[in-house]
N, C-alpha and C positions, 0 to 999 in steps of 0.2 A: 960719813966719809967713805968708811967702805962700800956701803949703798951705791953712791954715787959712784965708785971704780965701777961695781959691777956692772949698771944701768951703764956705763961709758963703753964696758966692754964686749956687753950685750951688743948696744951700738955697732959698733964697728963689726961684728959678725957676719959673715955673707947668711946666717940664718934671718938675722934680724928684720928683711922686709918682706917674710912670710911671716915670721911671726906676727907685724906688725898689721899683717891682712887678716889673720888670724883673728886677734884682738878684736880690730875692728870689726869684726861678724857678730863674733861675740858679743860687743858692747851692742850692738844695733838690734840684734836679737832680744839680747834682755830688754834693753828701753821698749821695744814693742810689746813683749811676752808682758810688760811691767802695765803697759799703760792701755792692751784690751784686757787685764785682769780683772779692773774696776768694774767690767760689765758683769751683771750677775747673768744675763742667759747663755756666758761662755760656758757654765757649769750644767745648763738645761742640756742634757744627750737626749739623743734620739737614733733614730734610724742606726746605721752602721755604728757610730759614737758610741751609743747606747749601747747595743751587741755587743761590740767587744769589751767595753766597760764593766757590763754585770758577767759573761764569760771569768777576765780579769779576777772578779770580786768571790766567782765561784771557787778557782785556781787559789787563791791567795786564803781562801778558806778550809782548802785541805781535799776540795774535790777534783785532783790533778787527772781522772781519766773520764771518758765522756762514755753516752750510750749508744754512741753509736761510732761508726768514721766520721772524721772529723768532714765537714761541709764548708767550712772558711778555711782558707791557710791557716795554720796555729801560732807560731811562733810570738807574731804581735800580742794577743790576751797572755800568752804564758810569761812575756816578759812583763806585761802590764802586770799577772798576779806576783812576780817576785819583788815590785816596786811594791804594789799594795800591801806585801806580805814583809815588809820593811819597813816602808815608812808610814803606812796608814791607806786609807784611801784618800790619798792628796793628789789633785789631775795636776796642782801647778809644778808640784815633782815631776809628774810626767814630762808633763811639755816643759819643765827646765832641763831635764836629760834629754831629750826632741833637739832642743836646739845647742846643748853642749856636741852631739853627735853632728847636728849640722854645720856649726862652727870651723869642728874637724873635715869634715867634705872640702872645704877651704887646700887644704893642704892635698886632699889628695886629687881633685881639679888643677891645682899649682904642678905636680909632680907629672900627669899624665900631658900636661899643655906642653912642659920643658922637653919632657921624654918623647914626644910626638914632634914639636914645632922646635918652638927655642924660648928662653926666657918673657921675652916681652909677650909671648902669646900665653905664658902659665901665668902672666900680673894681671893682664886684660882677661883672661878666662875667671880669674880671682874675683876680679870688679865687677864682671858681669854678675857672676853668679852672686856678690855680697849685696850688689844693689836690685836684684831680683827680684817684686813683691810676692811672688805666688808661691815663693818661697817659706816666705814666713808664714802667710796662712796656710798654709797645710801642717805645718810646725807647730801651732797653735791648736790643733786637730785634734781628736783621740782618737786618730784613724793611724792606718799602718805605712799610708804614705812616704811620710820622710824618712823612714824606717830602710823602704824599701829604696832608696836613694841613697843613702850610707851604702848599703850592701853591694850594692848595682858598681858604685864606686872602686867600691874593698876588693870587689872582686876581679876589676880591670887592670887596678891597679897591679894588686899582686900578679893579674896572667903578662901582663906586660915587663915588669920586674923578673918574671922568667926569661920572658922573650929576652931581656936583652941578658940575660947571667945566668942558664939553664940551673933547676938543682932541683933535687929529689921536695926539699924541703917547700919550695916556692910553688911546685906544682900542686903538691898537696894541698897548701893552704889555699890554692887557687880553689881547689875541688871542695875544700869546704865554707869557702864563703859563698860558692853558687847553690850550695845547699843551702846555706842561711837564706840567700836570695829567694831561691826557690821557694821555703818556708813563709815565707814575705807572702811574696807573689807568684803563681805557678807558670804564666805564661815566659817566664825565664829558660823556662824547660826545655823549650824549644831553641835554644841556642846550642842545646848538645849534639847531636848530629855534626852541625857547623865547627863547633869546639873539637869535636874527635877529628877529623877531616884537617885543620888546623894541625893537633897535634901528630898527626900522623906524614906531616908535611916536612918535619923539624928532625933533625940527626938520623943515623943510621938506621936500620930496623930493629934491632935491636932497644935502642932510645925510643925507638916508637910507642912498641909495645908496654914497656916499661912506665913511659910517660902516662900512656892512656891507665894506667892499671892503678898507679900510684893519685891520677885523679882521680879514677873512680871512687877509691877506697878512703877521698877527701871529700867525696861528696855522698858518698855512703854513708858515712859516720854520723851526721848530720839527717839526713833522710830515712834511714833503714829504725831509728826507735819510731816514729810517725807511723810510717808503714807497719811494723809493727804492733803499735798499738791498733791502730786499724781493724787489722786483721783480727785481733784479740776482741776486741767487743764487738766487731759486724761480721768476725768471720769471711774477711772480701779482702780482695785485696787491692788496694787504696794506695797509691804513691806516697799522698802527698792530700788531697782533699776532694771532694765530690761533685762540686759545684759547675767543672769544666762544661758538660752537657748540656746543661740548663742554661748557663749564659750563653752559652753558642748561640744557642734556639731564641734565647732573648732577641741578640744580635740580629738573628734569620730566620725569619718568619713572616708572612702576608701583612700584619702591621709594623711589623720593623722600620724606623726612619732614621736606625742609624745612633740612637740614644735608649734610654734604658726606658724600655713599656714591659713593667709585668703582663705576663699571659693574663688570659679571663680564668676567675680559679684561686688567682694569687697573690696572695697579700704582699704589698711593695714593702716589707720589713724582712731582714735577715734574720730577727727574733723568730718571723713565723713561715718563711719560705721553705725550709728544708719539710717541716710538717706537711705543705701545704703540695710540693710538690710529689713527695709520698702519696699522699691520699688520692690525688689526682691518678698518678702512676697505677696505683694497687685494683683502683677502679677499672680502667683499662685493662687488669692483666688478670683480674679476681684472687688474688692473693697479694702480700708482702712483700716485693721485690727488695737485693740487696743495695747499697749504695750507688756499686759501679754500675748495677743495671740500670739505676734509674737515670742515673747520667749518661748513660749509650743509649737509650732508649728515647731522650730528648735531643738529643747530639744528631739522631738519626731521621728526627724528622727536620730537624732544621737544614741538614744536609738532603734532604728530599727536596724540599720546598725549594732548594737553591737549585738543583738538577730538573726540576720541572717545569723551574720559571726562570730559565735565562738571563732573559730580558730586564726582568727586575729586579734579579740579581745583583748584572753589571751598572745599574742604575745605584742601586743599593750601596754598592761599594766604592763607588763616585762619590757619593753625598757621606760615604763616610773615611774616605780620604780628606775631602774637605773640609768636614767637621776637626778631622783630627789637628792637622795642620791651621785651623782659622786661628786667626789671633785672639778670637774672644773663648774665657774661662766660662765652660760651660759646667758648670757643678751641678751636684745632687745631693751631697748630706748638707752643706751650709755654703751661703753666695759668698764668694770673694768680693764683688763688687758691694755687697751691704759691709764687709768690713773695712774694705777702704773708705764707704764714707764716715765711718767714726774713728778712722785711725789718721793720725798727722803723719806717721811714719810710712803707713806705706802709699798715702797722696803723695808722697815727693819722690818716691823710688821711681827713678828714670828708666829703667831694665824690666822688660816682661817678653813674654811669648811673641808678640806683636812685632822684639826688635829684633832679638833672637832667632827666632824661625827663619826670616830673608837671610840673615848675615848668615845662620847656621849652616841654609840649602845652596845657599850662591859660595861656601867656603868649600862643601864638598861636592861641586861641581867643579870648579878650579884645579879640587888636589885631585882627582883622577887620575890621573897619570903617576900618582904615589900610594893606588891604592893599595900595592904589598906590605910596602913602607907600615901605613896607615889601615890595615885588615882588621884590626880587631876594632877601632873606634867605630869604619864602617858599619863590620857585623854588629855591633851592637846598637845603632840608629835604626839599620833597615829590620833587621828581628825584632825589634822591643818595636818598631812601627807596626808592621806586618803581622804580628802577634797579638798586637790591639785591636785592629781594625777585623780581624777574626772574631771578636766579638763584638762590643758597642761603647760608645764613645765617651766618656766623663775626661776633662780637663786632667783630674789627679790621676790618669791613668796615664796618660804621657809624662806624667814629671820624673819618672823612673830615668829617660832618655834625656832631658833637658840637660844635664850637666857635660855629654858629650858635644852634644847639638852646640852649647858654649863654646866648647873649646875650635870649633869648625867654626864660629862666628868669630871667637877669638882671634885667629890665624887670617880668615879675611881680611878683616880689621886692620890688620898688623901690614897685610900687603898691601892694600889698598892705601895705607898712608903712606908706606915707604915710595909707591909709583907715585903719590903727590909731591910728595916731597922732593922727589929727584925728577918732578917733570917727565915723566912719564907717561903721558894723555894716551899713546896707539894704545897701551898694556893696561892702560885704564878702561877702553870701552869692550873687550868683552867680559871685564870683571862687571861694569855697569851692567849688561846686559843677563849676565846670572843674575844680580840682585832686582831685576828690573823683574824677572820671569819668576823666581823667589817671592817678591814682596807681592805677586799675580795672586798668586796661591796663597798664601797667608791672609791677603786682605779681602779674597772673593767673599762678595754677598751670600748668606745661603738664608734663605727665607725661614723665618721659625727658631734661627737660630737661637735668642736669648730666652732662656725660659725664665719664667715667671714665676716659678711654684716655688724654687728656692729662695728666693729675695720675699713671698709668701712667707714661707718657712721660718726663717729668718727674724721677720718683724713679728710671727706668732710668739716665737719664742721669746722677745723682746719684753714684748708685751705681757707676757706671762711673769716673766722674772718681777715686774714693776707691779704685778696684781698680786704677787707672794711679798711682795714689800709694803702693800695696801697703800700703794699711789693708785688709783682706781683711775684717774683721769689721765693719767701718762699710758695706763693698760689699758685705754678705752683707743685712745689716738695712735697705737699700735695695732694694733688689732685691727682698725677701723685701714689700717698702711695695707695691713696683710689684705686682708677683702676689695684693697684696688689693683693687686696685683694677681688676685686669683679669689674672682669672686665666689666660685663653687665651693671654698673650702668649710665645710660644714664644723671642723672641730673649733675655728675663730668662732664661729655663732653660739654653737656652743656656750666658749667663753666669756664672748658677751653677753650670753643671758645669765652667767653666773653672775659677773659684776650689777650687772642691773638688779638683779634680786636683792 
């Protein structure tokens, strides 16, 4: 009986139907997280997975500092070693805390919809985001993904929570979640300029200065042991991580089409690129260059190439605006779309990129005229765009942005019914008209788009898991999957001549 008061008074709470969206995340999370467990090649890592995995498993063994500056953001493998260093090398720990933190993203999507729009657009940003599917797979991931989607969150929320109630204390934690961010993913980085500019907008001069110092010294806290260490074993000095130069040039360079082509030289694994672009470099310079050199040194030809060749430049970054914005999940560690055909839960998920992206680009073409109002959601669309397409194109490089992008699609949504609703057809056609020009963009053809290698990738791995369970004939017809989706892949043949033997 007293159960029942409670559940009753629960009930009636104006908390109650956030919690109740909460929940439901939650529940739909697990049942997925629950039901690709049963697959054994969720636990096959490779490529990135794999990297921060055995990173992770180095960490959680006691080897907390590296040989050099660090070359990936850190923060992901160090939290992966203090999970490993607790409860085992268990991944489904992992991605059960993966989607406990995404769960929570629920509430603070809810908080930034209300505090921006008005209620009905924080329930619909809710729904959006809970019936997502590309959501989930990346949640499923051992990548830093969702990670960096919590933070991206954590950290709007709170600058917004300033914005509307200033305090020493909210500023700060603002400045060290954008540190965690940053730690995440570096191209966050670039929001500080934009962020100090902002703060330097807000109270006297006095509050100004104050504000910017009290952030810095929030994102300091956070940033300055990295750096740090850095400097401690490479002797250089390293923000944050080493990598920025090298993806640039990825990005920009005479084969560039806008997706990830390692150089000639370079092996497409993060286990062996930092090596790989070393020895390249050292060649070039006839000694050992330090970390930051090697990434200014690749930084600067890719920035050549783009001042030399104009033309195919501006072409360049066409086809990777388009890539960004197309509705199709263009991945590289594991397909999304080979996981949707074994998963029932996320066939049915009505909500993707595809529906999002028009509602998201035709809602902040609408609110313009409130962009003061609405500055930081902005800034944070068009920099976390703009910051991407500065290098090159993967699907889970945009999901960092996707939960704003929501809440813009959210607030559409929200007007767009209320003009139906009250008969409103004139105020309806140039809202049709953004989403008409919106849905241009997202749904434009781009030739080459679907690659092949991951849904390859994908069925190798499949196939593998089933030849370590000596189903020989399950791993023969996978395999046989991989090799029509990328006949070239010599490590399937490989495999198959193990089985045959």
């Amino acid at each position: 009986m007293v159960i029942l008061l409670k559940i009753k008074k629960l009930a009636g709470s104006k908390y109650f139907p956030l919690l109740s969206l909460v929940f439901l995340a939650f529940i739909i999370k697990l049942a997925f997280l629950l039901e690709i467990n049963q697959y054994p090649f969720l636990d096959e890592l490779s490529l990135d997975p794999g990297f921060f995995d055995r990173w992770g498993m180095r960490i959680a063994g006691g080897k907390l500092l590296g040989k050099r500056a660090f070359f990936a953001a850190p923060l992901y493998p160090y939290l992966l070693g203090a999970v490993y260093a607790v409860f085992g090398h268990s991944l489904f720990i992992v991605r059960f805390f993966q989607i406990v933190l995404s769960s929570i993203n629920v509430i603070l999507i809810f908080y930034l919809g209300k505090g921006f729009f008005n209620q009905r657009t924080a329930c619909l940003a809710s729904l959006f985001y809970i019936f997502c599917g590309v959501f989930y797979f990346y949640e499923s991931l051992i990548l830093k993904t969702s990670l960096g989607v919590f933070f991206n969150l954590v950290f709007l929320v709170s600058l917004a929570s300033f914005q509307e109630k200033p305090s020493g204390g909210k500023i700060f934690f603002a400045g060290f979640t954008l540190g965690l961010a940053a730690a995440i993913r570096g191209n966050v980085l670039l929001l500080l300029p934009f962020l100090y500019f902002y703060l330097c907008c807000l109270g006297d001069r006095k509050k100004r200065l104050r504000n910017c110092l009290i952030f810095s010294a929030g994102f300091a806290l956070v940033l300055s042991p990295i750096t740090l260490h850095n400097f401690v074993v490479s002797e250089d000095l390293v923000l944050v991580n080493s990598n920025a130069g090298v993806n640039f040039y990825i990005g920009n360079n005479p084969r560039a089409d806008g997706t990830f082509k390692s150089p000639p030289g370079i092996r497409a694994n993060m286990e062996y690129e930092e090596a790989d672009y070393l020895k390249l470099t050292s060649e070039w310079l006839g000694r050992e260059p330090k970390p930051s050199e090697v990434s200014r040194i690749w930084f600067q030809r890719g920035l050549d190439f783009l001042v030399k060749n104009p033309g195919q430049a501006v072409k360049l970054y066409l086809r990777k605006v388009l890539l960004f914005w197309n509705r199709m999940e263009l991945s590289d560690n594991q397909d999304y779309y080979f996981y949707r055909s074994l998963s029932k839960i996320l066939k049915i998920m009505p909500s993707g990129f595809g529906l999002v992206a028009p509602l998201g680009l035709a809602g902040m073409l609408i609110h313009l005229k409130r962009w003061r109002s609405l500055f930081l959601l902005y800034l944070f669309v068009v920099v976390y765009f703009l910051s991407t397409i500065l290098f090159f194109i993967f699907a889970r490089y945009r999901l960092g942005m996707l939960p704003f992008l929501i809440i813009f699609a959210a607030a559409f949504s929200d007007i767009l019914w209320q003009n139906f609703c009250e008969n409103r057809l004139k105020q309806l056609l140039p809202k049709a008209g953004a989403l008409a020009m919106a849905a241009m963009l997202v749904f434009w053809p781009i030739p080459g788009m679907k690659s092949t290698h991951t849904l390859a990738l994908s069925y190798n791995k499949y196939g593998h898991s089933f030849y370590k369970a000596k189903k020989y004939q399950q791993a023969i017809n996978y395999y046989n999957k991989a090799l029509e989706y990328f006949p070239g892949y010599v490590d399937v043949y490989n495999r198959l001549g193990i089985v045959y033997l």
